[in-house]
N, C-alpha and C positions, 0 to 999 in steps of 0.2 A: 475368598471367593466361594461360593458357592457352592462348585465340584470337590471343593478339600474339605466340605462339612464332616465326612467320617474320620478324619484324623483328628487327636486330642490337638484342643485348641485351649491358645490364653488371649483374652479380648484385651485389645489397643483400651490405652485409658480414654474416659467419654471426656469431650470438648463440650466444659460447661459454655463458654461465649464462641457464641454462633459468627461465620465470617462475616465481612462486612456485606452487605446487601446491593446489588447491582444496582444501577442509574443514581448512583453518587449518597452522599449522607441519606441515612435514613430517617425521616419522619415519625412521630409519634404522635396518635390520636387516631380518629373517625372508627365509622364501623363499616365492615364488609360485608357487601350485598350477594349473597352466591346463592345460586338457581339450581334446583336439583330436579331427577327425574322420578327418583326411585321413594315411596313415602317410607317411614319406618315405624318399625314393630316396636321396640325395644330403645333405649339407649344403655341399655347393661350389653356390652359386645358379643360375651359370651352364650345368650340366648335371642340373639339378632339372627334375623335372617334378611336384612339390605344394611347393608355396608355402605355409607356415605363419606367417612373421615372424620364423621361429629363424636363417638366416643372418644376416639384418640385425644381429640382436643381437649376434651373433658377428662381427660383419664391420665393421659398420658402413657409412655410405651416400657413395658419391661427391655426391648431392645429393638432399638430402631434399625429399618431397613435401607438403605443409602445406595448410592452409585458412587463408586470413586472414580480417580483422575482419571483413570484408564477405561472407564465406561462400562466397571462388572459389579452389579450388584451386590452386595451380601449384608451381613448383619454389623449392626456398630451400638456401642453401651448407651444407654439411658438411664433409665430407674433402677438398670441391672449395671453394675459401674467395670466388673470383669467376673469372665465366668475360667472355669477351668473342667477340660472334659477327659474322663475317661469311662474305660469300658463297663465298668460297676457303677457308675457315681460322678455325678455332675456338681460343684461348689459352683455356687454364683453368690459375689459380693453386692450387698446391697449400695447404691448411690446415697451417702450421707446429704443431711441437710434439706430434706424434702420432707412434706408435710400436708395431706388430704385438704381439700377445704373447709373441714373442716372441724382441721386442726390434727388430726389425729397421726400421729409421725408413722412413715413411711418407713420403717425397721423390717428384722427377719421374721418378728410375730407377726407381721402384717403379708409380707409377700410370701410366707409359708399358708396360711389362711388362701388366699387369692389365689394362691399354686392349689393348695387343698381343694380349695369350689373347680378350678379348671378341670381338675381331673376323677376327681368323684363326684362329682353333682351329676347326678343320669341324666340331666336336660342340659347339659353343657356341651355346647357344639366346639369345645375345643378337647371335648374328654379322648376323644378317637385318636389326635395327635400324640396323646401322653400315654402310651399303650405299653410303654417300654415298662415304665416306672413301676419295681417289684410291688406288686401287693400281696402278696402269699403272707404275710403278715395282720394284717387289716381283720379287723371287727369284725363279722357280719354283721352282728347284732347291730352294732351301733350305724352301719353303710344303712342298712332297714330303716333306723330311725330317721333316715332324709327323706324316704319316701311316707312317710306320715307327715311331717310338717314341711313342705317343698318352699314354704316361703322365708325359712330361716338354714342360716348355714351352722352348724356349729359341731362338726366333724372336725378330729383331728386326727391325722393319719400317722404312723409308723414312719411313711416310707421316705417324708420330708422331714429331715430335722433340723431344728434351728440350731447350731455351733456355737454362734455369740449373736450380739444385740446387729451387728451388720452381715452375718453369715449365716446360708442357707444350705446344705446337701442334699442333693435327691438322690435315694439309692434306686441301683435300677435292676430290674430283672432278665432285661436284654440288652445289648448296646443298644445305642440312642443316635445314631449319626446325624438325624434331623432334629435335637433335639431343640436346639437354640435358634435356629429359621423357626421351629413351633412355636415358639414364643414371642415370636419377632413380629413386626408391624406388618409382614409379608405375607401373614394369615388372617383373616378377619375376626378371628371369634377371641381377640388376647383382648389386653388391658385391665390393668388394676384397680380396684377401687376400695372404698373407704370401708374395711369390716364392719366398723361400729355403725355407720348410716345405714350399711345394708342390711344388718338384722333387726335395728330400729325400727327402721320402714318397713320389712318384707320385702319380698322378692316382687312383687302385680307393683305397688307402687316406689319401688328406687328404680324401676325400666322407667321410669316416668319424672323420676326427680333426682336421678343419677349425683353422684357427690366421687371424686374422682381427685387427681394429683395433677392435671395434665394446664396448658398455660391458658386456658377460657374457662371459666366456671358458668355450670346451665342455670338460666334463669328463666325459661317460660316453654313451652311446646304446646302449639295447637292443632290439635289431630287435624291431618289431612292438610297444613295451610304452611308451618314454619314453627321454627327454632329459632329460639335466642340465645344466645351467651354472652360473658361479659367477661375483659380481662383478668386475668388469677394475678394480683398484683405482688403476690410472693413465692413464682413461680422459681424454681432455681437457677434454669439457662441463662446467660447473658447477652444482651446484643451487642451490635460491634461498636455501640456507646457507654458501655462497660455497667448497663442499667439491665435490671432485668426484664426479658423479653413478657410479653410478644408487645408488639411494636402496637397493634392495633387495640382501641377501645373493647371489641365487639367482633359479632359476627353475628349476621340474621341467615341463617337458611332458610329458603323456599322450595318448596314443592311449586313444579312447575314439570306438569307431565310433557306434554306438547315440546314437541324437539324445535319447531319454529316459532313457537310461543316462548321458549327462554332464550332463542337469538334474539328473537326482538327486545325482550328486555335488557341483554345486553346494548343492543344499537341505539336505545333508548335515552341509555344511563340510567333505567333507573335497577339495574342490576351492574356487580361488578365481573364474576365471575363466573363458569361452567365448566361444563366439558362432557366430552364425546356428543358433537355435532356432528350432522349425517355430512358422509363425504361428499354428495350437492353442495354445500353449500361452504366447504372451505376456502373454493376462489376466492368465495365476495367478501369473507372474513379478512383476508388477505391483501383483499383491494378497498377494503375499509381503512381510513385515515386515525380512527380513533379505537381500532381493537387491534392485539396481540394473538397470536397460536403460535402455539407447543405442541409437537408433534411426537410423539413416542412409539418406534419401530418395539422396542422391547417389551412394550406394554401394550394391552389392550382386553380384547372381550372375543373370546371364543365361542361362535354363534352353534350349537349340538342339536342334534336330534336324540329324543330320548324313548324308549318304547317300554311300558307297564307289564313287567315278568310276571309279576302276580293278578291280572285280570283274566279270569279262563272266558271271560265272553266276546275279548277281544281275538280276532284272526289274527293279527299281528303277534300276540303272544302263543297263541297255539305255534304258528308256523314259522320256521325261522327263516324258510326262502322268502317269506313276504317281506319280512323286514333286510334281509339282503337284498329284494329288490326296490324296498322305497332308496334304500344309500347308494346302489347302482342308478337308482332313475335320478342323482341330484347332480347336475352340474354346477360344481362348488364355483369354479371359473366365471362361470355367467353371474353368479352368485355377489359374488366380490367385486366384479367390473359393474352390479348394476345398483348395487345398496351401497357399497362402499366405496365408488367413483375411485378408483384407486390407488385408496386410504384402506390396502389392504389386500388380502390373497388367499384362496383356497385352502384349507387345513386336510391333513393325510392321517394325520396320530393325537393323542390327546395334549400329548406336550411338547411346547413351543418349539423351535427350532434355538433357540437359547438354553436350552436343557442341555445340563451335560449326559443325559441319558436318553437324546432323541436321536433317533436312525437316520444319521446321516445319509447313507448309502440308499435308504429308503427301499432297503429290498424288503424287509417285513410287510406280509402282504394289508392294503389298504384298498378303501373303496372308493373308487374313481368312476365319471360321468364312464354307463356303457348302457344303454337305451335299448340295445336287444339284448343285451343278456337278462338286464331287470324284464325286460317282458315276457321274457320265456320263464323265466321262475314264476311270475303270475300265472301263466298257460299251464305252466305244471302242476300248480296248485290245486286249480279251477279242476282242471282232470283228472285231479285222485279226490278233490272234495266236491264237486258241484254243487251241493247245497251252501257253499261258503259264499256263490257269489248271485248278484243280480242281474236281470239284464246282460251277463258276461263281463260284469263290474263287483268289486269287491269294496266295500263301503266300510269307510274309517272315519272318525272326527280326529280331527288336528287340534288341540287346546293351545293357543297361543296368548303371551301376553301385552295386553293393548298398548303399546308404545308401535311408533310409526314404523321404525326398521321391521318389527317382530312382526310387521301385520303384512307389510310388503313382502317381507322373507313367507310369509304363512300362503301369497297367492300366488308365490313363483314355486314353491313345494307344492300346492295344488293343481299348477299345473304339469308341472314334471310328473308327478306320480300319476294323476287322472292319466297322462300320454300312454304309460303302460302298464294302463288296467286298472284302476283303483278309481272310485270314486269319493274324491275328499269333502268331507263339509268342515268349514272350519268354525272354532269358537275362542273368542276373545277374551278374556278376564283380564279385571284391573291387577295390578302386581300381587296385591297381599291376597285375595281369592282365588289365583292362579297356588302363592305358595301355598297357602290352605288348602286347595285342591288334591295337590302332587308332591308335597314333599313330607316324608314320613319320619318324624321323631317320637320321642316320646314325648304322649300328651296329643300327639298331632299325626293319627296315622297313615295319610295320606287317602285320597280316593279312587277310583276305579277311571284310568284312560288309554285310546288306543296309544296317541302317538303326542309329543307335546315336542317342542323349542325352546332353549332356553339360551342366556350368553352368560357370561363367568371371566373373570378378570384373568389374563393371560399374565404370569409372571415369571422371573427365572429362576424362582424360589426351587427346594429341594422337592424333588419328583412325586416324593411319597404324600405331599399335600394336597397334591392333585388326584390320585390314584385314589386315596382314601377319603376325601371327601364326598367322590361321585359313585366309587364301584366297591367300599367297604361296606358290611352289612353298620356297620354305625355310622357309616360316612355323612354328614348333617347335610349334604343335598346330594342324597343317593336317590335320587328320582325316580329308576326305572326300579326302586324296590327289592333289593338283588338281597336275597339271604343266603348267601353260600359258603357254607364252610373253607369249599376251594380257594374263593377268590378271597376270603377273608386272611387264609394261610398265606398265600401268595404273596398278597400287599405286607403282612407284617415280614414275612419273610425277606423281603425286599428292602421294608425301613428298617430291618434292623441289624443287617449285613456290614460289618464293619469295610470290608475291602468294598473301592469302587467300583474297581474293573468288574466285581465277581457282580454287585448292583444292576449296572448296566446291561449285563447279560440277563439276568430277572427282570430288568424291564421291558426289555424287548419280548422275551416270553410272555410278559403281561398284555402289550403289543398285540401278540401274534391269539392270546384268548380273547382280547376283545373285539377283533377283525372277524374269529371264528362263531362268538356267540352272538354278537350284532344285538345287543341291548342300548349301545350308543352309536350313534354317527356323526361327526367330526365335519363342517360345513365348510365354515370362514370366521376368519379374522378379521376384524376392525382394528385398526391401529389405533392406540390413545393421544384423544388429543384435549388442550384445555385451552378454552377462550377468555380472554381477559381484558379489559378495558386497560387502556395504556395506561393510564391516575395509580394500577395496579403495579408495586415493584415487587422484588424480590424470590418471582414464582419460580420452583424450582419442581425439575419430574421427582413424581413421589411412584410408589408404588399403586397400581392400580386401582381408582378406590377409595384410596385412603390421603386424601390430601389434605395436607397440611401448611398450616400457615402461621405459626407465630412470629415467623422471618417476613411475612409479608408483610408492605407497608403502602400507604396512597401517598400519593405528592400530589 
């Protein structure tokens, strides 16, 4: 489970043949038509920034993320076959018998490599997760030499060593208790891929012609339109025909922005798959003869408010009462009952109510609908700066992105805030111009905003995934731009605390400074759900995001 990630652990052996598939014998052939919202940047995961489930397929997973009988999440072997954890030093056994597409065998030289780019390559959005792993050994010189040629990998570190031809060690410089959910399908930025394709290629074109382990191999992407892949016919897993998986020829993804533009392709037939449609419109999916939903309490997308600490010409950044009173003027309630018909419920904290480290008792203080109090901190403002406001208004842009929920969610926050003082204008951007805009890595240092929205995949993964991806100074969608020592201290200090109980007390301190510095606000929940034409078997909840399908099959 998930809450016993800081105790040394030994992983269950991986189930190479997958169970049998629900609605009877499974089928082999056709291809899968699935409809997406989000376009993408990348198909190397590790420098993605949307996450659709197409790497995985192409890649396949160092350690898959799963639900068991009992309905609790956690980590299960893949390409990683068992790992073994302790407080210095993590062994993980490579899964025999696996081989890139193209060709190149799946051994410790390879997932030592893959672990190497994860965690030193400065433009790796899973480097932050791996913060444990000692470097006080390592190069400089040679760490330098990456940032001279960014499109070749060919660093070898100290701190990974290969054992034998199937065994890995990472030594570590702090405990690691998240170390194995970091690598798990339950983060978006993992996945292994082929050494030799990627230094052949470069880094600008293997995002683009991706060569990977996993049970579809890519065969085409057209910016802005779809994805193709085709099945990896010597993929290792089994189906419950004792052939190996995936069941299906194919899979086409489509980019299809419009949220009622990919039901109807659904209703259509000429789409097979989605997911997260607006809660409008789950009756009619439900009263539809020929579509399926799955609905996941556990799962979903955390809709935030996010405010730019480093813009000094923004009032919101100067003042901190303003931004305590845009998160007092938000009724998250109205919030939830009107966007997510509810398929869903006001958020208090960052992490889920499925976290073993979220405040149950909910006494750590949080911001809830209070419409004079947000007004009197406007009033207060106004009266020690006057020049701050106009007309007795105090004027923000909202940078939101153009998908229907975020645009609707962007006129009900303009209205809330307008009611107590603020005058909002809002601005729209397509996804990838939004994250150009506002989110700051290296290479990509974000831009100057007052106030922005975003949603983020709700899971029961370990805390510190959450924590450090939003409010670490490396965190790869730390939006609101936060460089602080403190809170940088704080989050390691947190992941890398062996006791739980001692954890959960650092969490809720972490809690109790994000309620105080109001760089985030915490909106609503969407609950995940995935629509499917009935011709569709086998579908099963995945982790948010990241769906997968080599189990699935048409009849």
């Amino acid at each position: 489970k998930p809450a016993e990630a800081a105790k040394p652990a030994e992983a269950a052996k991986p189930a190479a043949q997958a169970p049998a598939a629900g609605g009877g014998a499974a089928k082999r052939g056709g291809t899968l038509e699935v409809v997406v919202q989000n376009d993408w940047t990348t198909m190397d995961a590790i420098y993605s920034t949307s996450g659709s489930g197409v790497a995985g397929m192409i890649c396949g997973d160092y350690i898959r993320w799963e639900k068991d009988d009992k309905g609790a999440w956690g980590p299960v072997p893949d390409m990683i076959a068992e790992w073994d954890q302790k407080p210095d030093a993590i062994t993980l056994k490579i899964q025999k018998g696996i081989k890139f597409h193209d060709g190149t065998p799946w051994d410790a030289k390879a997932a030592k490599w893959n672990l190497d780019r994860a965690a030193f390559d400065p433009t790796s959005g899973l480097k932050s997760f791996l913060g444990s792993i000692d470097r006080s050994k390592e190069d400089q010189a040679e760490l330098d030499k990456l940032k001279a040629d960014p499109e070749h990998f060919n660093f070898v570190s100290k701190a990974i060593e290969v054992v034998d031809d199937g065994t890995i060690k990472i030594h570590l410089g702090l405990p690691a208790p998240a170390f194995i959910t970091n690598i798990s399908s339950a983060i978006e930025w993992t996945n292994p891929v082929s050494p030799e394709a990627y230094n052949k290629q470069g880094k600008t074109a293997f995002g683009r012609n991706p060569v990977g382990a996993g049970p579809f191999k890519f065969v085409e992407w057209k910016s802005g339109q779809s994805i193709t892949l085709q099945k990896n016919p010597d993929y290792w897993r089994k189906g419950a025909d004792g052939q190996a998986l995936p069941y299906l020829d194919g899979i086409r993804y489509r980019l299809v922005i419009d949220d009622s533009a990919r039901l109807l392709e659904l209703k259509s037939g000429a789409a097979h798959f989605t997911e997260l449609i607006q809660g409008k419109d789950i009756a009619g999916v439900k009263a539809d003869s020929t579509l399926s939903i799955l609905e996941s309490s556990a799962s979903g997308n955390n809709y935030r408010m996010i405010f730019d600490s480093t813009n000094p010409d923004s009032p919101l950044s100067k003042y901190k009462e303003l931004r305590q009173a845009m998160l007092y003027a938000m009724d998250r309630d109205a919030m939830a009952k009107t966007l997510g018909f509810g398929s869903g419920a006001g958020r208090k904290y960052l992490l889920p109510k499925s976290s073993f480290a979220y405040d149950t008792t909910e006494a750590t203080p949080n911001y809830w609908f209070d419409k004079a109090k947000a007004t009197q901190l406007v009033k207060d403002v106004i009266a020690k700066d006057p020049s701050i406001a106009t007309g007795g208004k105090i004027a923000i842009t909202l940078s939101v992105i153009e998908r229907a929920v975020d645009k609707a969610q962007a006129e009900m926050i303009k209205q809330m805030a307008d009611a107590v003082g603020f005058n909002v204008t809002l601005e729209s951007l397509e996804r990838a111009a939004w994250t150009a805009k506002l989110v700051k890595r290296p290479g990509q240092p974000g831009g100057k905003f007052d106030v922005s929205t975003m949603r983020n995949p709700v899971t029961s993964d370990d805390p510190d995934g959450q924590w450090r991806t939003f409010f670490h100074s490396t965190g790869s969608f730390n939006v609101a731009h936060l460089e602080n020592p403190a809170w940088d201290k704080a989050i390691d200090t947190a992941a890398t605390t062996p006791d739980q109980a001692a954890r959960v007390k650092l969490y809720r301190e972490l809690d109790q400074k994000s309620f105080e510095e109001a760089w985030y606000g915490w909106l609503w929940q969407q609950d995940w759900n995935y629509v499917f034409n009935k011709k569709v078997q086998g579908v099963r909840e995945s982790v948010a995001g990241r769906n997968s399908f080599p189990e699935v099959w048409l009849s």
